[in-house]
C-alpha positions as CSV (number, residue, x, y, z in Angstrom):
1,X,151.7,176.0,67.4
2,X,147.8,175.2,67.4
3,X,147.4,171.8,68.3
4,X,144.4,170.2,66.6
5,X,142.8,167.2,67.5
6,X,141.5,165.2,63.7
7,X,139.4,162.1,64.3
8,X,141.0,160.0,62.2
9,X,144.0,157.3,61.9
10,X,144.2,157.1,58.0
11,X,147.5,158.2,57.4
12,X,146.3,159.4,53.7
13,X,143.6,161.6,55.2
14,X,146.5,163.0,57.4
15,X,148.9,163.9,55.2
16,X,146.5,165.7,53.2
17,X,144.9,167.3,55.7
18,X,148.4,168.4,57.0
19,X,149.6,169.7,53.5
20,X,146.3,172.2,53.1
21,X,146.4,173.4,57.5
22,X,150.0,174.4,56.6
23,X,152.5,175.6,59.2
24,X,151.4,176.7,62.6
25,X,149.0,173.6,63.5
26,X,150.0,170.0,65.0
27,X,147.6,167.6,64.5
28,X,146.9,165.3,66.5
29,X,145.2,161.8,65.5
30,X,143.0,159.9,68.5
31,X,145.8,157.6,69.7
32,X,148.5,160.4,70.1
33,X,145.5,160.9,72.6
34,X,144.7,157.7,73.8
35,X,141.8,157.2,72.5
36,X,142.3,153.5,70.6
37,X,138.9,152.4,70.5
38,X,136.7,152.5,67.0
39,X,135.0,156.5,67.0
40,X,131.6,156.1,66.3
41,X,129.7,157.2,62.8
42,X,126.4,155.7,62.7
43,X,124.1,159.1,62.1
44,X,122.6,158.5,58.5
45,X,124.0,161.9,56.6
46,X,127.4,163.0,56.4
47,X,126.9,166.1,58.6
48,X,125.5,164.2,61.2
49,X,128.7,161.5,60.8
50,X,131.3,164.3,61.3
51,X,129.5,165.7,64.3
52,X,128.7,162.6,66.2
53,X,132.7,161.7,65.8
54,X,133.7,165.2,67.0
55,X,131.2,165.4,69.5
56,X,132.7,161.9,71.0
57,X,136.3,163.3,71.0
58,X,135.6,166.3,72.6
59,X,133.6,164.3,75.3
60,X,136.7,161.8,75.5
61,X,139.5,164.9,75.5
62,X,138.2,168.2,75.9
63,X,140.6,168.9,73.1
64,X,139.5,171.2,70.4
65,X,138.9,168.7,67.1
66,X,137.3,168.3,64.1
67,X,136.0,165.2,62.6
68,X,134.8,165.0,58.7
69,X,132.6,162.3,56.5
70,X,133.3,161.8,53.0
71,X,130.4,160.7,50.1
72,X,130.2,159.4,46.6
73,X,127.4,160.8,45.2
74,X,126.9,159.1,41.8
75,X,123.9,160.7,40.1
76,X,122.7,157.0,38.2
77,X,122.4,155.7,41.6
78,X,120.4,158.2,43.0
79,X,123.3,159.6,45.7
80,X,124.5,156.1,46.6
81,X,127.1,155.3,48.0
82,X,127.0,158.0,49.5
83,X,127.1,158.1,53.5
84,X,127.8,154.3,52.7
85,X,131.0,155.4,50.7
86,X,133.7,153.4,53.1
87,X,131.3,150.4,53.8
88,X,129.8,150.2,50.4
89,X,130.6,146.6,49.4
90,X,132.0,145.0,53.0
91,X,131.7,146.4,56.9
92,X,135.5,147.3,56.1
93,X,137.4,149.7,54.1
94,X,137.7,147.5,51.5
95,X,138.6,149.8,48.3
96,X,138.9,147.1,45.6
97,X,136.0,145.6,46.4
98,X,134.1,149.0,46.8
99,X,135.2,149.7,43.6
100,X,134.2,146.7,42.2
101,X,130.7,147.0,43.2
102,X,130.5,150.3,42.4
103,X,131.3,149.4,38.2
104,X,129.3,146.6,38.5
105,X,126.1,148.5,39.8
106,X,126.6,151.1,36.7
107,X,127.3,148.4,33.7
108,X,125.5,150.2,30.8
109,X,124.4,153.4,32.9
110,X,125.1,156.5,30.2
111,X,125.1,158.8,32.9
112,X,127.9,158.5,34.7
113,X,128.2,162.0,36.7
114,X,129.0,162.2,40.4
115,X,130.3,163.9,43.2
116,X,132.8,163.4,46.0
117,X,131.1,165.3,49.2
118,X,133.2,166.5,52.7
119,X,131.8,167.7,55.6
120,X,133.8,169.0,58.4
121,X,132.6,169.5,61.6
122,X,134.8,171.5,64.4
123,X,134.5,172.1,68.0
124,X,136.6,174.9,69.0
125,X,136.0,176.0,72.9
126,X,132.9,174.0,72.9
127,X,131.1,175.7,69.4
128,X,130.1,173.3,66.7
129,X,131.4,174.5,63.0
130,X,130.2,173.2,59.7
131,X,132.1,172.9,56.8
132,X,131.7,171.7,52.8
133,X,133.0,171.0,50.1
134,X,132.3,169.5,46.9
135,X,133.7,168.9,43.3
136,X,131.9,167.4,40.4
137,X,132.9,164.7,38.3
138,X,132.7,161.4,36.6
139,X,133.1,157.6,37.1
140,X,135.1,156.0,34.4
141,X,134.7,152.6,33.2
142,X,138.0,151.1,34.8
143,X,140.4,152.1,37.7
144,X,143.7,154.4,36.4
145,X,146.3,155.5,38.4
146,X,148.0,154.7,41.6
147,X,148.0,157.6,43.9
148,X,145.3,158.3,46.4
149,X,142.8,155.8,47.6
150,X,139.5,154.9,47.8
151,X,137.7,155.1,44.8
152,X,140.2,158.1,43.1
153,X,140.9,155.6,40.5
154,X,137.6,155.9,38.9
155,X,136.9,159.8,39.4
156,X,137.7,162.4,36.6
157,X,137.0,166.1,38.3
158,X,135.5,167.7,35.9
159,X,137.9,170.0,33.8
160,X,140.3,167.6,34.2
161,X,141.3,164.0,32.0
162,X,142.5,162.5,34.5
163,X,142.0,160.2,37.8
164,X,142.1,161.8,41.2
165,X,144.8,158.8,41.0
166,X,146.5,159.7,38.6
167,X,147.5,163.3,40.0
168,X,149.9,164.1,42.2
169,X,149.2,165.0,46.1
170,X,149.6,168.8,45.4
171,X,147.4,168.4,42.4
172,X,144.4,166.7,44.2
173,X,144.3,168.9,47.4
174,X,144.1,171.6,45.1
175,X,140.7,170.7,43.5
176,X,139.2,168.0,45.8
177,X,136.3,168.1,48.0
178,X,138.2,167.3,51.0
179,X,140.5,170.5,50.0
180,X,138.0,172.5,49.6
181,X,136.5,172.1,53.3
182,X,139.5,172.4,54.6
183,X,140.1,175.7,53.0
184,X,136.9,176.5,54.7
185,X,137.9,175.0,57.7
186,X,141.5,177.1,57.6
187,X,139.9,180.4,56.5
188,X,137.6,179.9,59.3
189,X,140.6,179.3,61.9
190,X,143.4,181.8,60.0
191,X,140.3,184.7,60.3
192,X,140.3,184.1,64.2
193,X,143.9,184.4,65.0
194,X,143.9,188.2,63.2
């Protein structure tokens, strides 16, 4: 079994993670490695995010890792939140009020297309590996559903008419941006072990 280390502790971002790498691969969060102190993100792109938080756990471990940043793009708000996404409304995670803000600042905006971004960045052995994905949507006018997190309650993928929140697991990893980079990411990893 491949052990993996993934720089986060969100046990959402875990699971799903987990469910898309399959058999063959433990991963590892940063305290099953003793690292308990808040990983660093301060780099003002989402590529630059997910390398400086892999870059500081393969200083901190020498363990193989990956580390990814996640974006709202809404296209009325010319990208934001974006690289904000987490911290949009408070320092914290603080969904609710993320979402909150996030209606608020498009009150009356017709266009209401946008676009959930993931980039993954791995070091394997020392290499740095960049990986993307993206799916296109909406933001609806009021949270629906109670799956996911974040601000799945108010994006429709397009194709679909419903929620990221209002799918099930299986359905979401199957069309979402952080599924998609880590198809990438497993493709990437499956092709090296043939």
């Amino acid at each position: 079994m491949t052990k993996l280390l993934f720089a986060t502790n969100n046990a959402h971002k875990l699971a799903e993670v987990s469910a898309v790498l399959g058999d063959g691969y433990e991963l590892l969060t940063p305290r099953d490695c003793g690292v308990m102190e808040e990983i660093p993100e301060t780099q003002p792109t989402l590529e630059g995010n997910a390398a400086q938080k892999a870059r500081y756990l393969y200083g901190r471990t020498g363990l193989d890792c990956f580390a990814d940043d996640t974006g709202l793009e809404v296209a009325a708000l010319d990208g934001a939140p974006g690289v904000r996404s987490a911290r949009y409304a408070t320092d914290g995670h603080d969904f609710a009020a993320n979402n909150r803000l996030l209606l608020r600042n498009l009150e009356g905006a017709a266009d209401r297309r946008a676009r959930f971004r993931t980039v993954i960045c791995l070091i394997e052995g020392g290499e740095e590996h960049l990986f993307e994905g993206i799916v296109e949507g909406r933001i609806i006018e009021r949270e629906r559903g109670a799956e996911g997190f974040g601000y799945d309650p108010l994006f429709i993928p397009d194709g679909f008419d419903r929620t990221f929140a209002e799918m099930t697991a299986e359905e979401k990893n199957a069309v979402s941006h952080r599924g998609r980079a880590v198809r990438r990411l497993v493709d990437y990893l499956h092709g090296k072990r043939k």
